[in-house]
N, C-alpha and C positions, 0 to 999 in steps of 0.2 A: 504494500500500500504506500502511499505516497509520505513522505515526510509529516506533512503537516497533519494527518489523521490518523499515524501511528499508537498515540497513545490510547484512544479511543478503541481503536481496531483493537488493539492488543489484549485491553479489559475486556471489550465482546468476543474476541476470540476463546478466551480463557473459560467464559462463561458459558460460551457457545462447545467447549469441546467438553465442558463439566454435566451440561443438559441434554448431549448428545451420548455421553458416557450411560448416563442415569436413566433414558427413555430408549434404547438403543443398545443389543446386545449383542448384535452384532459385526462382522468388521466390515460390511459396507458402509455402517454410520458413522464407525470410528475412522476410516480408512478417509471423508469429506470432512470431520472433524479435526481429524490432526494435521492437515497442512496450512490451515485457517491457522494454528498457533504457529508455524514455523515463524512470519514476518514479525513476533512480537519478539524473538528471543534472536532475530539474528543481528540487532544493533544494539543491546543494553548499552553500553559505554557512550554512545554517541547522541544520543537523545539527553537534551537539556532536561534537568528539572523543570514539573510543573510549578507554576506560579500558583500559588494556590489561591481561592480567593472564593468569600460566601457568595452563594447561587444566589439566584434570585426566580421567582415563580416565571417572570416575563423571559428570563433568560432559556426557562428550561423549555418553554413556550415557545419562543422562537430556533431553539436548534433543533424541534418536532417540526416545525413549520418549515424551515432553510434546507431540510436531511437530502428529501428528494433532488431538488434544485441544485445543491452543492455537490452531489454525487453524480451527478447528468454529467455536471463539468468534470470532474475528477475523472470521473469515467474514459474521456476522450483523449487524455494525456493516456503519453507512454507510460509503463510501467516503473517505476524509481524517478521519474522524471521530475524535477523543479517546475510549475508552471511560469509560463511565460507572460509578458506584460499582459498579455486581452487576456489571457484565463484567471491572470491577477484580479484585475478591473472587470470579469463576470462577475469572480467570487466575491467581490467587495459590494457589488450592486445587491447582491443576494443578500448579503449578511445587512448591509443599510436597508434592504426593504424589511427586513425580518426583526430592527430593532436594534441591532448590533452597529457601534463606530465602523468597522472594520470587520476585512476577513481575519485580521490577527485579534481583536474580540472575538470574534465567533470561536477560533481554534482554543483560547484561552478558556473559555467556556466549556469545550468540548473535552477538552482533554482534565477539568473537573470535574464532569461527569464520567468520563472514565474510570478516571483514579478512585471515585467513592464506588464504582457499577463492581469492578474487576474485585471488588470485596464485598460482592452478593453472589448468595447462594443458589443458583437459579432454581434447584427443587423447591424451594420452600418461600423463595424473593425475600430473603433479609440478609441484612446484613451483619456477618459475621467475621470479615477480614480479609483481604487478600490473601496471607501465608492460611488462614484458615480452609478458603477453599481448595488451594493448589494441593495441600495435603489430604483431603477428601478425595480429589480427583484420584491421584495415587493410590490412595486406598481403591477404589474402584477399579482404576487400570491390574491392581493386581490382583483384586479377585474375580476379571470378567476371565471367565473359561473358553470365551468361542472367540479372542483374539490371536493370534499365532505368537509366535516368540519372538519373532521381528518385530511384528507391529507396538508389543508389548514391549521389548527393550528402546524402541524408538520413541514409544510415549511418553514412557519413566524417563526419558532420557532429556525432552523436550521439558516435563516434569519437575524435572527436578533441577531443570537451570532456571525455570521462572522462579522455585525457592530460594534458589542462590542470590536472587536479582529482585526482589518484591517492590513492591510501589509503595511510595512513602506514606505515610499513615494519614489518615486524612483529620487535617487543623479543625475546618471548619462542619463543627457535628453537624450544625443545620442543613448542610449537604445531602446528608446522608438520610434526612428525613425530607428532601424535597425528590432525591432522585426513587426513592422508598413509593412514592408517590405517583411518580412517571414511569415507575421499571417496567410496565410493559409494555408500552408507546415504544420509551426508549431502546428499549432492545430490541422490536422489531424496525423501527424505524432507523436503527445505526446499525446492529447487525443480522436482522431478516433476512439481507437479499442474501448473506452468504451460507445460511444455514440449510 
């Protein structure tokens, strides 16, 4: 995924391969779920901290509103690609019609919801931690029985570098009771199309 929607993808991805683990036994679901984690573990070091910063109801309202429209654009760049001036100045029209200064507000935003999402549970929609799910997940990769040994040393392995690597804990509680709120909008609406 692209630079600037990496932190978000990465929480949905995690989420998306813990819900896919838990409704899904076997390896064709795991086999669409586990590459969806690969772009979240193949940069840790090079992705800045998030800015963290309290949500707002309007905010979370407008990256449901922006999702489609900013991912239309996304979508048409190359893959790893930086966008260029006009995909710059799409993404900024979108994020100004939706509320947002900027497309660098909107990703700020985004990547707060991220950071509180990637420490929900998708069975149950609470939250309980990023290092708490990662270690759930694990537990499930090793007692699903109808994964092969491959599949299974490759997911432990994906697994167990997002524990090495967790997302910093989230400042601001009231995040976590706003995105608690949107978590099904949100997750379908960030990572629906890849599930």
């Amino acid at each position: 995924m692209r630079k600037f929607i990496r932190p978000v993808a990465a929480a949905l991805s995690i989420a998306a391969l813990a819900a896919s683990i838990t409704m899904a036994s076997n390896r064709d679901a795991l086999a669409q779920a586990k590459p969806q984690m690969a772009p979240a573990q193949s940069e840790p070091d090079t992705q800045p901290p998030v800015k963290q910063t309290a949500l707002t109801e309007k905010q979370v309202q407008g990256v449901l509103a922006a999702s489609k429209e900013m991912d239309a654009i996304m979508a048409k760049l190359p893959e790893d690609a930086q966008p260029d001036a006009k995909a710059i100045a799409q993404l900024d029209a979108v994020a100004k019609k939706n509320g947002f200064a900027s497309y660098d507000d909107y990703n700020n935003v985004t990547d707060n919801i991220g950071l509180v999402i990637s420490g929900f549970d998708p069975a149950t929609k609470k939250y309980v931690g990023n290092e708490a799910v990662i270690k759930a997940q694990i537990a499930q990769v090793q007692a699903d029985k109808s994964m092969s040994a491959k599949d299974k040393k490759d997911a432990l392995a994906d697994l167990n570098e997002a524990l090495k690597n967790p997302t910093p804990a989230v400042q601001n509680k009231g995040n976590i009771d706003l995105v608690s709120k949107y978590y099904d909008q949100l997750a379908a609406s960030m990572g629906g199309g890849d599930q």
